[in-house]
Structure formats: C-alpha cells, structure tokens
VEXNUSE-525321 format. One line per field, with one value per residue (C-alpha): residue number from 1; residue in three letters; x, y, z. Coordinates in Angstrom, 3 decimals. Example, Ala and Ser with C-alpha at 12.3 -4.5 7.8 and 13.67 -1.06 7.14 Angstrom:
BEGIN
i <- c(1; 2)
aa <- c(ALA; SER)
px <- c(12.300; 13.670)
py <- c(-4.500; -1.060)
pz <- c(7.800; 7.140)
//
This chain:
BEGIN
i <- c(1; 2; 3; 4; 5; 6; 7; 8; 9; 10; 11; 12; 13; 14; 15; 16; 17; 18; 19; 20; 21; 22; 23; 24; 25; 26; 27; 28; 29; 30; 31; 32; 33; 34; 35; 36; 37; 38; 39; 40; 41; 42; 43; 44; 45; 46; 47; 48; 49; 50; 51; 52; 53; 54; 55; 56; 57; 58; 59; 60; 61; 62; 63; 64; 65; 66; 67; 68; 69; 70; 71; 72; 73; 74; 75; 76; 77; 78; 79; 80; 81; 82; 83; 84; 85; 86; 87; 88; 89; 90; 91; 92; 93; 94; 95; 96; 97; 98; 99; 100; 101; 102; 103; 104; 105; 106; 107; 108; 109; 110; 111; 112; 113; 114; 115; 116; 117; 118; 119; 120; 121; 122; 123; 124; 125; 126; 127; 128; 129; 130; 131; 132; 133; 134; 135; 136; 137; 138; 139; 140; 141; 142; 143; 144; 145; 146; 147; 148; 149; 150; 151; 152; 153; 154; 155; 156; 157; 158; 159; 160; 161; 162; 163; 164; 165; 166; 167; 168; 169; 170; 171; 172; 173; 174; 175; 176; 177; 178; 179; 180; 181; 182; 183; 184; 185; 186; 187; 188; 189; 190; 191; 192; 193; 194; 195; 196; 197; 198; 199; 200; 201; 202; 203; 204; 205; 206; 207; 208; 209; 210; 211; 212; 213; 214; 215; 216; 217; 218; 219; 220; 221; 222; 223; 224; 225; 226; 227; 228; 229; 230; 231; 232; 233; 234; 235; 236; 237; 238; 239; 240; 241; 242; 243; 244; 245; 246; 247; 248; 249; 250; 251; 252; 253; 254; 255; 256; 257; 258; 259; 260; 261; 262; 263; 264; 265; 266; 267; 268; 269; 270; 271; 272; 273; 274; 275; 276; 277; 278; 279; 280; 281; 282; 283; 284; 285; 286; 287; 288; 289; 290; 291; 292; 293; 294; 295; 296; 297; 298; 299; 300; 301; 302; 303; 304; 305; 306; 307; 308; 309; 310; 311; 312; 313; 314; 315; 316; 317; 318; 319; 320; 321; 322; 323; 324; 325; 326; 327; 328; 329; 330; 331; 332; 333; 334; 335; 336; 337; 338; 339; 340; 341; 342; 343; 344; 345; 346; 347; 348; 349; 350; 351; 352; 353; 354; 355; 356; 357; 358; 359; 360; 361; 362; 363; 364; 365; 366; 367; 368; 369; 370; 371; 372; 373; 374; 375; 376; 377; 378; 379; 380; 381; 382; 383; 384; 385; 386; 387; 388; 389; 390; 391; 392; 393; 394; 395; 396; 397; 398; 399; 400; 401; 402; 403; 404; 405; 406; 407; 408; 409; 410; 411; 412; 413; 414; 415; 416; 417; 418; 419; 420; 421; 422; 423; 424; 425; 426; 427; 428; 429)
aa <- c(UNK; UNK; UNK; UNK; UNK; UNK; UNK; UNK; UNK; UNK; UNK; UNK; UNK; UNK; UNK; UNK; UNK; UNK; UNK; UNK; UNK; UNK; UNK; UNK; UNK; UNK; UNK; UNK; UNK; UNK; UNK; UNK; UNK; UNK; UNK; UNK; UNK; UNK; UNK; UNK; UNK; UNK; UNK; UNK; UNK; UNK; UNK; UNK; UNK; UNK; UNK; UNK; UNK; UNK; UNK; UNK; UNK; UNK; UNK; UNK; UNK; UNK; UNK; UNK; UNK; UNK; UNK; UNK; UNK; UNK; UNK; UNK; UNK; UNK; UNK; UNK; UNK; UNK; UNK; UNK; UNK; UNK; UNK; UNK; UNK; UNK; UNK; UNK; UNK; UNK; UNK; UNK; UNK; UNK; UNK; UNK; UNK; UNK; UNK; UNK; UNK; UNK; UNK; UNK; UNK; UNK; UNK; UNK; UNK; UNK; UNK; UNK; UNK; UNK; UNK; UNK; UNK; UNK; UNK; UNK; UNK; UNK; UNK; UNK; UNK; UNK; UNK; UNK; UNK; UNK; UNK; UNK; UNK; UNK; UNK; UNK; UNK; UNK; UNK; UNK; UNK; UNK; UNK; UNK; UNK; UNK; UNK; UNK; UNK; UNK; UNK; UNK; UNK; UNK; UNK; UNK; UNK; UNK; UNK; UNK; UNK; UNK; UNK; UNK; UNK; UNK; UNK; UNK; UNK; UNK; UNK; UNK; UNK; UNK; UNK; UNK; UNK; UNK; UNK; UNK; UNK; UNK; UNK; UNK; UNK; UNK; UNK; UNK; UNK; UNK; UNK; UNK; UNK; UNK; UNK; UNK; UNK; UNK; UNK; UNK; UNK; UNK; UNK; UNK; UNK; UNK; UNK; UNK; UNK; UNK; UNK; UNK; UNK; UNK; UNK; UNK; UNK; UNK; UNK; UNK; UNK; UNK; UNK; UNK; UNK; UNK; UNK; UNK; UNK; UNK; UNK; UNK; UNK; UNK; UNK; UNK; UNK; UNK; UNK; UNK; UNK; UNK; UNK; UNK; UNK; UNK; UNK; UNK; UNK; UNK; UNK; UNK; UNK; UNK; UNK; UNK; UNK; UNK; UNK; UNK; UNK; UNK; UNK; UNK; UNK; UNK; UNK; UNK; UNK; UNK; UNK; UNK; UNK; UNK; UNK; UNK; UNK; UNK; UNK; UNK; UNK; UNK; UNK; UNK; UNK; UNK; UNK; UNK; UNK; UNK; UNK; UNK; UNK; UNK; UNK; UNK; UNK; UNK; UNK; UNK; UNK; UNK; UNK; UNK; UNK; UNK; UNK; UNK; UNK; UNK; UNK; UNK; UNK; UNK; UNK; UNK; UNK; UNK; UNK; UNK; UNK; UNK; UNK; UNK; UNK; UNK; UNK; UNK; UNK; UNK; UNK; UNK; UNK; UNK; UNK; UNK; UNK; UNK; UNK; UNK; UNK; UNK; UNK; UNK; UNK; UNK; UNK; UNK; UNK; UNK; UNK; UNK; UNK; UNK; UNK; UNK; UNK; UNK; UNK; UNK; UNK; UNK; UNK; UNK; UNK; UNK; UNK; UNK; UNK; UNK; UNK; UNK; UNK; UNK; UNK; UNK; UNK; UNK; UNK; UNK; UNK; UNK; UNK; UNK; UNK; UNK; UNK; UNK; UNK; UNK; UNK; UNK; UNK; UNK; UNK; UNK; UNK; UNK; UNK; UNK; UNK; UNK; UNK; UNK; UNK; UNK; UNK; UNK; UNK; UNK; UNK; UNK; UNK; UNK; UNK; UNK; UNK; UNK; UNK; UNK; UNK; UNK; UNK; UNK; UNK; UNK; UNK; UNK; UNK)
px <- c(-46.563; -46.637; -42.564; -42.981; -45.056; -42.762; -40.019; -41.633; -42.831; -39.472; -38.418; -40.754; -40.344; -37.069; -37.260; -39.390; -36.818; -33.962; -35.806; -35.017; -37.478; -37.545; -35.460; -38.105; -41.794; -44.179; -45.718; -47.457; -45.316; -47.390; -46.353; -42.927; -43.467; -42.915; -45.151; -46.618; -47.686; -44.001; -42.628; -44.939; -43.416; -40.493; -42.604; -42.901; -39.246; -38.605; -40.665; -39.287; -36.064; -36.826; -39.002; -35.937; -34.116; -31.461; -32.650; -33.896; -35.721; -35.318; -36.587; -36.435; -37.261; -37.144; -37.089; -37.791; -37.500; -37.724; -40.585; -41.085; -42.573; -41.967; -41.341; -41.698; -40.449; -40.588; -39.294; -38.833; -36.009; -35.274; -35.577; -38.317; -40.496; -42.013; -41.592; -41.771; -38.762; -40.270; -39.568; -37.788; -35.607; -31.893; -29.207; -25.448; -24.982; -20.484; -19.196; -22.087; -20.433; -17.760; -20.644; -20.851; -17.116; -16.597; -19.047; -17.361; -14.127; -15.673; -17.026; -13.777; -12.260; -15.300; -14.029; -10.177; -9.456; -7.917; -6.840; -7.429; -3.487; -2.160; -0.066; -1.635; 0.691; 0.131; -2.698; -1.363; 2.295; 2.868; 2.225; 5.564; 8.560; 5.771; 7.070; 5.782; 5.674; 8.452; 9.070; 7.914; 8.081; 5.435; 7.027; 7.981; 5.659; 9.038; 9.175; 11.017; 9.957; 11.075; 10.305; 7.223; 8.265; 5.953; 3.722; -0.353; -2.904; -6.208; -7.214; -5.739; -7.922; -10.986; -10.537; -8.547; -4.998; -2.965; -1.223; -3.761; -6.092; -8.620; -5.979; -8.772; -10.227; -6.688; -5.704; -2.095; 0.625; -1.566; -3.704; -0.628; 1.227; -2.101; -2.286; 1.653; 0.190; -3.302; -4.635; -7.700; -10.167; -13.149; -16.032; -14.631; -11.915; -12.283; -9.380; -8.078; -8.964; -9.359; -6.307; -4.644; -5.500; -5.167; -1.068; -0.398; -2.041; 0.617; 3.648; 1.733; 3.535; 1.410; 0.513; 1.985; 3.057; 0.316; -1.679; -0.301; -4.001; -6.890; -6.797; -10.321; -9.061; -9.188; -9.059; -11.786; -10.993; -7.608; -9.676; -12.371; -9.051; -8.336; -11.693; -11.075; -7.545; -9.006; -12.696; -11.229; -14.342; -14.422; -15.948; -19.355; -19.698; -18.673; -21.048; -24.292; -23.524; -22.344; -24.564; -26.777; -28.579; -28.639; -30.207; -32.276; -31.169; -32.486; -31.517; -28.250; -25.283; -22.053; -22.942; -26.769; -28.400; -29.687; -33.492; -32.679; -31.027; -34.171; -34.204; -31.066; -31.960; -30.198; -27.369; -28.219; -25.893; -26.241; -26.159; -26.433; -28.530; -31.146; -31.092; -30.314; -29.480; -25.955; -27.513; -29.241; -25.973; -23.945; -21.620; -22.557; -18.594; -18.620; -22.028; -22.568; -20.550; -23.449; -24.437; -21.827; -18.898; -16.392; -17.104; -14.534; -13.181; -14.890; -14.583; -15.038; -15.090; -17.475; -18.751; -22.152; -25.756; -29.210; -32.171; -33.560; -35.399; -32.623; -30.218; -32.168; -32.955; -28.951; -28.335; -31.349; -29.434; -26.664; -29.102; -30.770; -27.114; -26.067; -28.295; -27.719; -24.509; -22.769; -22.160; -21.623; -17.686; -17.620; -20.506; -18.919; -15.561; -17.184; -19.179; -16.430; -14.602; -10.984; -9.425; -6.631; -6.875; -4.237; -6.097; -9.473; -8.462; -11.619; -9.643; -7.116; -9.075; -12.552; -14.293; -16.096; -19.073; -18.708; -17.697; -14.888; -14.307; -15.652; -14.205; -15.928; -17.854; -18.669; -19.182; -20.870; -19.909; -21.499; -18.877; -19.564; -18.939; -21.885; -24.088; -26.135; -29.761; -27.967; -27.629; -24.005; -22.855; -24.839; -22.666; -23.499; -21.981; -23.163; -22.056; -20.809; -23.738; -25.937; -26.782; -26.929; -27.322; -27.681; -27.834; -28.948; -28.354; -29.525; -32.811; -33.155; -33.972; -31.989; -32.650; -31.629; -32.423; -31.109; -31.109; -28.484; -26.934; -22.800; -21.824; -24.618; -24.128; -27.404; -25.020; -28.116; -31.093; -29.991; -29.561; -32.859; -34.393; -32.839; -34.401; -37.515; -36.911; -35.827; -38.715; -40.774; -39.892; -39.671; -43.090; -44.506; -43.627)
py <- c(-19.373; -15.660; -15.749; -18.782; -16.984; -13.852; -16.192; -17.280; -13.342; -12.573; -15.611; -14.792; -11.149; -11.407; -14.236; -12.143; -8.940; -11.347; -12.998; -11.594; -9.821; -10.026; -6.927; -6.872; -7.289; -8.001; -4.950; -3.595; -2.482; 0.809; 1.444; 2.142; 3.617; 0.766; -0.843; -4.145; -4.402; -4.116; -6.580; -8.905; -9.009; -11.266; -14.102; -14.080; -13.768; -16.629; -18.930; -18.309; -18.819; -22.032; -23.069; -22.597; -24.889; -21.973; -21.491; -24.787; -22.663; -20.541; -18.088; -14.304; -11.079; -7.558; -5.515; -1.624; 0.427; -2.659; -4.204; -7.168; -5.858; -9.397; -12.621; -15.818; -19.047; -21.262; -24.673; -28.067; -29.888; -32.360; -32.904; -35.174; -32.678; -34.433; -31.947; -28.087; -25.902; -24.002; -20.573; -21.847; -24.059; -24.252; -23.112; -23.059; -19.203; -20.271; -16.791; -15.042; -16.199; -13.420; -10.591; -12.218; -12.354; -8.949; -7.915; -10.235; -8.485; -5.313; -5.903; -6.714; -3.295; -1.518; -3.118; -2.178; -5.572; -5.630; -2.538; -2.826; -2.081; -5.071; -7.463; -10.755; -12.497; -10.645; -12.482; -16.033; -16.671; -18.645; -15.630; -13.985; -14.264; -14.694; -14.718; -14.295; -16.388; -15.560; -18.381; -21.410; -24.407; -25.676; -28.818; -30.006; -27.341; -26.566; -22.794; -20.119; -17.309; -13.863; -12.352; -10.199; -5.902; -5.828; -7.458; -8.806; -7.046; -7.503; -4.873; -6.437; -9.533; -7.693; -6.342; -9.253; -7.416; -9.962; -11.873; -15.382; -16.378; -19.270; -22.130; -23.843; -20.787; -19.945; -22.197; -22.773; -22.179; -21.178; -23.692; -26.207; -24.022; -24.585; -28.140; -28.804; -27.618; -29.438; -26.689; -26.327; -25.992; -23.987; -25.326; -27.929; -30.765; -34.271; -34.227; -30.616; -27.920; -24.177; -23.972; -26.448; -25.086; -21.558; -22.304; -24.462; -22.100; -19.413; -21.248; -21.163; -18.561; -15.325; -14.602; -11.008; -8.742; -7.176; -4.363; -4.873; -5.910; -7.529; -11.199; -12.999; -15.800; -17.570; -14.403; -14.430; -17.761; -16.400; -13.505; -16.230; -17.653; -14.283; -13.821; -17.114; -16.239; -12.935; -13.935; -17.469; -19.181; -21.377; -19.434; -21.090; -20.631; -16.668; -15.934; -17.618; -15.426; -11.993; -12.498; -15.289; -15.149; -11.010; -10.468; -14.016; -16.429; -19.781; -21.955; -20.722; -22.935; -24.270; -27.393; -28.336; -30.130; -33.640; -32.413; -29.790; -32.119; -32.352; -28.826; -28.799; -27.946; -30.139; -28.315; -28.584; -28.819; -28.725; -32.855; -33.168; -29.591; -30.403; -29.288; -32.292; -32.634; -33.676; -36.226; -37.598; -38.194; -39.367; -36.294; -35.205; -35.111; -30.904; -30.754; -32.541; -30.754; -29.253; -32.572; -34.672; -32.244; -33.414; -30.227; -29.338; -26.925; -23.604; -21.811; -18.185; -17.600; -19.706; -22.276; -21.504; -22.121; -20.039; -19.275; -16.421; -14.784; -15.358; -13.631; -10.871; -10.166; -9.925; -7.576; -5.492; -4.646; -3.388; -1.370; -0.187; 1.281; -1.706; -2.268; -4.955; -6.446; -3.379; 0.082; 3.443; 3.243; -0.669; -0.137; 3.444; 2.226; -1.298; 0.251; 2.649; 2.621; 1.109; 0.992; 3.413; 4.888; 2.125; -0.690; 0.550; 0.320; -0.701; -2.324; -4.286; -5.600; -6.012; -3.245; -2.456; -1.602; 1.495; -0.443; -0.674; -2.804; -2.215; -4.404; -7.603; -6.403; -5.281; -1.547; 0.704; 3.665; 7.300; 7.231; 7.117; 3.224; 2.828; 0.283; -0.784; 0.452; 0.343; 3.634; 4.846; 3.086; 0.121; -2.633; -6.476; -10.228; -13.461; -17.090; -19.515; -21.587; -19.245; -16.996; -13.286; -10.440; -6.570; -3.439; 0.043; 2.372; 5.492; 3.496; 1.623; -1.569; -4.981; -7.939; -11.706; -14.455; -18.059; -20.904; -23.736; -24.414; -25.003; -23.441; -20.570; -18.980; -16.807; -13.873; -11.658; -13.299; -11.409; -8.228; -8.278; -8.814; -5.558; -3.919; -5.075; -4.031; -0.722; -0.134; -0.718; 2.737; 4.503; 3.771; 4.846; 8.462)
pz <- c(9.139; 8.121; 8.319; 6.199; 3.443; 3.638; 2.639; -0.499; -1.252; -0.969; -3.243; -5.940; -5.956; -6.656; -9.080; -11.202; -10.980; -12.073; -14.912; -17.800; -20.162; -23.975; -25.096; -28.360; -28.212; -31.005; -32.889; -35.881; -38.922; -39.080; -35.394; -35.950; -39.647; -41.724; -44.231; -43.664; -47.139; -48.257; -45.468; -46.511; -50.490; -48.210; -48.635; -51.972; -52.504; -50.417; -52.121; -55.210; -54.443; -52.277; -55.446; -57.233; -55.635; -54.127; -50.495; -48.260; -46.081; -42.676; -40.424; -40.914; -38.374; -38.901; -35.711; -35.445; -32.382; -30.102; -32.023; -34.174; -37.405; -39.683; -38.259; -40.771; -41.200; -45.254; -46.149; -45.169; -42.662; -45.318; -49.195; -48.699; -47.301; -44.478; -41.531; -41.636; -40.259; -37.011; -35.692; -32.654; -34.760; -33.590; -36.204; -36.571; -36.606; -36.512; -37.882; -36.138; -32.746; -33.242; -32.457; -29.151; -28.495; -29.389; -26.706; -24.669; -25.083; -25.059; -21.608; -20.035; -21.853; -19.758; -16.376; -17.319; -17.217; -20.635; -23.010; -26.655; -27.594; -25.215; -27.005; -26.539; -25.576; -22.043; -21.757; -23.320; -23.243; -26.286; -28.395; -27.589; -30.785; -33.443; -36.381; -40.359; -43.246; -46.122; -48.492; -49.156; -51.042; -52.937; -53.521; -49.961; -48.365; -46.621; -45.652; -44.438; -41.780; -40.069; -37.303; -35.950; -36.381; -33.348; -31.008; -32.135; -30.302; -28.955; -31.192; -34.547; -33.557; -33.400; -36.419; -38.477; -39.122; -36.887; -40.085; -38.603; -41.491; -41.945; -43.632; -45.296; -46.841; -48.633; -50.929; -51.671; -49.494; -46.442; -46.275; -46.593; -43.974; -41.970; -42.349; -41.329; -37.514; -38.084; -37.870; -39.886; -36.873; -37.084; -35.420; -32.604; -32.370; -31.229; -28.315; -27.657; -25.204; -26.231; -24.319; -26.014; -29.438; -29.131; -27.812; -30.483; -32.868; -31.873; -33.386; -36.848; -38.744; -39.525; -43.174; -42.825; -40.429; -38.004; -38.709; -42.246; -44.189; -43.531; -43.142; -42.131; -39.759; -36.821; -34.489; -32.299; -31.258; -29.832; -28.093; -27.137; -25.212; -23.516; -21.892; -20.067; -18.787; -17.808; -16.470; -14.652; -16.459; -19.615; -22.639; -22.800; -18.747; -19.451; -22.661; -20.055; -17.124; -18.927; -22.160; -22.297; -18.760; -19.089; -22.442; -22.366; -24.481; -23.374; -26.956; -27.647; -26.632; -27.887; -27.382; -27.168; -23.905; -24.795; -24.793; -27.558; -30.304; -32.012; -32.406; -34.375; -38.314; -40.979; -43.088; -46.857; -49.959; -53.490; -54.877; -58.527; -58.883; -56.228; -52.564; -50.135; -46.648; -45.607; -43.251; -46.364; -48.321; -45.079; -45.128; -41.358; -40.353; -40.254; -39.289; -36.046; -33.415; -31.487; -30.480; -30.680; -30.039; -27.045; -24.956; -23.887; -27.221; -27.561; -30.830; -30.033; -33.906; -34.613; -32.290; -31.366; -32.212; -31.370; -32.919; -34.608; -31.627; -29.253; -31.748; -32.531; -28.884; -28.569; -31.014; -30.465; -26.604; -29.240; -31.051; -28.028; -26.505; -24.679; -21.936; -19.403; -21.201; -22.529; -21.849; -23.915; -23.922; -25.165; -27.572; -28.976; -29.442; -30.705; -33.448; -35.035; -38.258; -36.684; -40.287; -41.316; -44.748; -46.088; -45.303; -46.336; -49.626; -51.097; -54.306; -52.008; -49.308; -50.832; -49.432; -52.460; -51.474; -49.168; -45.732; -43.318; -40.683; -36.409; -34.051; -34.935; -37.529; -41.276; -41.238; -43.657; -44.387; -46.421; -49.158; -52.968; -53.248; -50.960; -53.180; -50.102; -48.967; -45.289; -43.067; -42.604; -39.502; -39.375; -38.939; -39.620; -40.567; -41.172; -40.930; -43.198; -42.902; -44.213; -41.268; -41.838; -39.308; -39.589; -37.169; -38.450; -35.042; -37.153; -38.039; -34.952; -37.546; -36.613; -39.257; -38.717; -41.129; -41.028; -43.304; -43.530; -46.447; -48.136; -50.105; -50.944; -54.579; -54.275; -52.061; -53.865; -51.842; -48.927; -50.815; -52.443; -48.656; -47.300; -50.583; -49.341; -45.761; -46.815; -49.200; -45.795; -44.517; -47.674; -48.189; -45.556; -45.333)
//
C-alpha cells in the first residue's frame, strides 16, 4: 500500500514540475510604474472606433515586467449583436505565425543543427538552379528567366530578401507569374502537403535576385518546411513540443480540435459601409481553414490561430530572454538589425518610419525617421487579419491586440493605442 501511494507522490510531483506555469501573472499598473488611469483611456478609444463602424471588436493586453497591467475585451461576434466576443476567444493571428517560426528556426541554430548562411536547398532539394524572373509578357503572361548569382539562404528567409513574394499581394506580372504555378497559398490548400507545396513552390521564378531587396512573401513557409526535414516531425507536432507545451499554450493550433470550433471568432468586412461578418454574406471560402482545413498543409507563414493570453505569454518568454524555448545566442542574433545599409533604404523599401528588419520581425530603430513612441530595439508584426503584436526589451512592455477584420483602413487605431500605452509610463514618473 505505502509503495502504492509513493507511486502516485511520485506521479503528481512530477506532474506539477512539468506543467507549465503562466510566464505573466496579473498585476497592478502602479506596480510596474504605469498609470492605470491612462491604460484605462483604451476603452474609450475602442468604443469609438467600434461605434464608428471601423473596428468589430477584440481583445487587448498590455504586459510590463511579467505582469498584466490592461486586459479588455469590446464588441460583438456578429453584426446583429447577439453574443459578446470573450477574452478566451480564438483568432486567426496568420502573419503572426512567423514569430513562432522564427523561434523555431532559431532553436535549431542553438542546437547547430542548421546555420543561418546554409543555402536551402541543403535542407530541401528542389531549391537547387533557382532561377529569377526577367521578362514577361503581359499579354500571354509568357516569360522569360535567368539564373540565381547565388544560392537562397535560411537567413534571406528570415528576413524576406530571397526574390519569393506573396503573388496575390503584387498585382501584375507577379501575381500572374504566381498563378501560372497555382500558387497563391497562404493559409492552407484543399489536397497538398507542406511537402508538396513548398517543392513545387521552388520552380516559381524569384522576383529578384537574393539578398537584392526586401520582398514580403511566402518565406517562412519554406523555413516552416526546413524545421520538419531537420526535427523529423510535422510543423504543428514541432511548434506543441518545442513551443506550445513549454511556454503553455493550450488554444493555439493550426487546425482547431472539434470542442474548440465554437471558440473560433467570425472575420468581418466592410458591406455597403457597415461592418458584417463574412459568414453573414456567405463569403467563408478564406476564412474557414481552422476548422475545416484538410490537415495535413501547415503554413509556417501564416497558418495558425491562438488567443490573446496564449500569445502574449509567448512573446513575454522573448521579452523575458528566452526562457524555456530560447536561449541568449537565438534570441541575440533573432532580435538584431540584419539589414545592410542598401536595403535599409527607408525611401526604397518602406522603412519610413525609423525601422529595419530582425529575423522575422519589424525592428525599430533610434534614427531621426523614428515617428513611433516605441523604444529602439523593440521589434513587432501583425497579421493580415487584424492581429497586431509588439515587444519593447528596453521597457520590458509586450502588447497584443486582436480583432478580425479585411481589409482594415484604420492602420492609425493601433498607433493611437501605443500612444496611450506609452503615455502610461510617462505619467507616472
């Protein structure tokens, strides 16, 4: 008997060391020298802009030092206003997936498993002989191509300089290049594997040669590719057990269990000048992969969901140095400006308001274009349905606020929140 109840000390104890605990805890504003009073005016701007028929709704957090300081949630799931969003509602975060496979990469580069200079196609085969877009045709989208001066990298995905864009975000002869290889994928596909899509994205012809400019694209997919030739594990099996599991994330997924669909939050549009929900107008083809994907595609670039808390708690390791999922050599080399002066031409490449690029990330930087509140070196990026994310090291401040919503012309509403957020500390000293 006494062997018997040893067992199941033994069991518990070290169920309780494995389980995972919160990396942020709830705390007072004042506690970590921000004003609560000033937090608070982030209701207010909320309202107005759901009242004015710009913002559905969403959940917002503001995180200092490892504490929650402002935590809400406004709106409705539908037009007709019959159910309230909830602070564990489940959101499409798509770009904000490529935080997650940076880390992902990042990890492997800690083991030596991977170096960031490595052509890729050491890693997948099909990526050897690229070769670049020259002419083309506009009236038989008929085109003509030469080959790669050198290899892609791991590193020019990470940081968008391989020459592979988003098709259906360049109109013209990209997006018709694009569309020749069906390949305007960005959240799932119907029949394919992320084997079988990442291969036949290689024969695509790049937009220009690597390293060349920044090109926003379908990169992290590629790398989400590379982490399952290196780890041996599908991508959604490798972000659980490495990322997931460690920091505890228990609603983020790819693709959503069965008991969690009712969770997932309704992606509004603009109809006519008033908010409406694409399941409300019968346009649910882009919208529905979390439930109804095929399972067996997974878009490192953009393919997963979460909820506020569980995001936050992920990037609040980063803030925090790492801890269980990264260390200081990932997280260093992660978080630093990886542009050379010719591409962070501010003019060129849209950097016009004092940032650079990280690997996977938006970077700001102390230069005299700086027109954010933002510390130098906090880093951040969002999601194209809406989600936003930020990480201030220097002020040990993390902010993530999701709504759903295509397109979004209010690009100020997140702005005037990190105002607000940033008025918090000034305040208060």
């Amino acid at each position: 008997m006494k062997i018997k109840y040893l067992f199941i000390f033994f069991l518990l104890s070290s169920f309780a060391l494995n389980a995972q605990k919160s990396p942020l805890v709830k705390g007072t504003a004042a506690s970590v020298g921000m004003s609560s009073e000033t937090l608070t005016k982030i209701d207010a701007l909320v309202e107005q802009y759901i009242e004015d028929g710009k913002v559905p709704g969403g959940t917002f957090l503001v995180a200092r030092e490892g504490k929650i300081v402002y935590e809400n949630t406004f709106g409705y799931r539908t037009s007709k206003k019959e159910t309230k969003y909830q602070s564990d509602d489940i959101y499409r975060i798509a770009s904000m997936t490529k935080a997650m496979t940076s880390v992902a990469v990042m990890q492997l580069y800690e083991q030596g498993k991977i170096n960031l200079d490595d052509p890729v196609y050491k890693y997948i085969p099909a990526y050897k002989n690229q070769v670049v877009l020259d002419t083309f045709n506009k009236a038989d989208s008929s085109f003509t191509t030469v080959p790669v001066n050198k290899a892609v990298t791991i590193r020019n995905l990470l940081t968008h300089t391989s020459g592979i864009v988003y098709g259906n975000f360049n109109p013209g002869k990209l997006m018709a290049v694009y569309e020749k290889f069906d390949m305007n994928v960005g959240f799932s596909h119907e029949s394919w594997s992320t084997e079988e899509w990442i291969n036949k994205l290689a024969k695509v012809p790049l937009a220009h040669q690597p390293g060349d400019q920044f090109s926003y694209g379908l990169n992290m997919d590629v790398l989400g590719r590379i982490i399952e030739v290196v780890s041996k594990q599908p991508l959604d099996e490798y972000f659980q057990n490495n990322i997931f599991d460690k920091v505890g994330m228990p609603d983020t997924y790819f693709y959503l269990p069965e008991d969690k669909f009712d969770r997932l939050v309704s992606v509004y549009t603009n109809f006519n000048g008033k908010l409406i929900t694409v399941e409300e107008l019968g346009m649910t083809q882009g919208t529905v992969y979390p439930t109804k994907g095929p399972r067996n595609i997974f878009a490192g670039g953009a393919g997963v969901s979460s909820t506020t808390i569980d995001y936050a708690n992920f990037i609040a390791t980063l803030v925090a140095g790492g801890s269980e999922i990264l260390g200081e050599k990932g997280l260093t080399e992660m978080t630093k400006d990886q542009f050379p002066k010719v591409l962070n031409d501010y003019e060129t490449n849209g950097w016009k308001n004092g940032s650079s690029f990280a690997l996977g990330f938006q970077l700001y930087l102390d230069s005299p274009n700086k027109k954010s509140p933002k510390s130098p070196g906090t880093y951040e990026w969002g999601g194209y349905f809406n989600t936003k994310f930020f990480i201030d090291p220097k002020e040990q401040l993390v902010f993530v606020g999701m709504t759903q919503i295509v397109p979004f012309q209010s690009p100020q509403f997140w702005e005037e929140i990190y105002a607000l957020i940033y008025d918090s500390i000034a305040s208060d000293k």
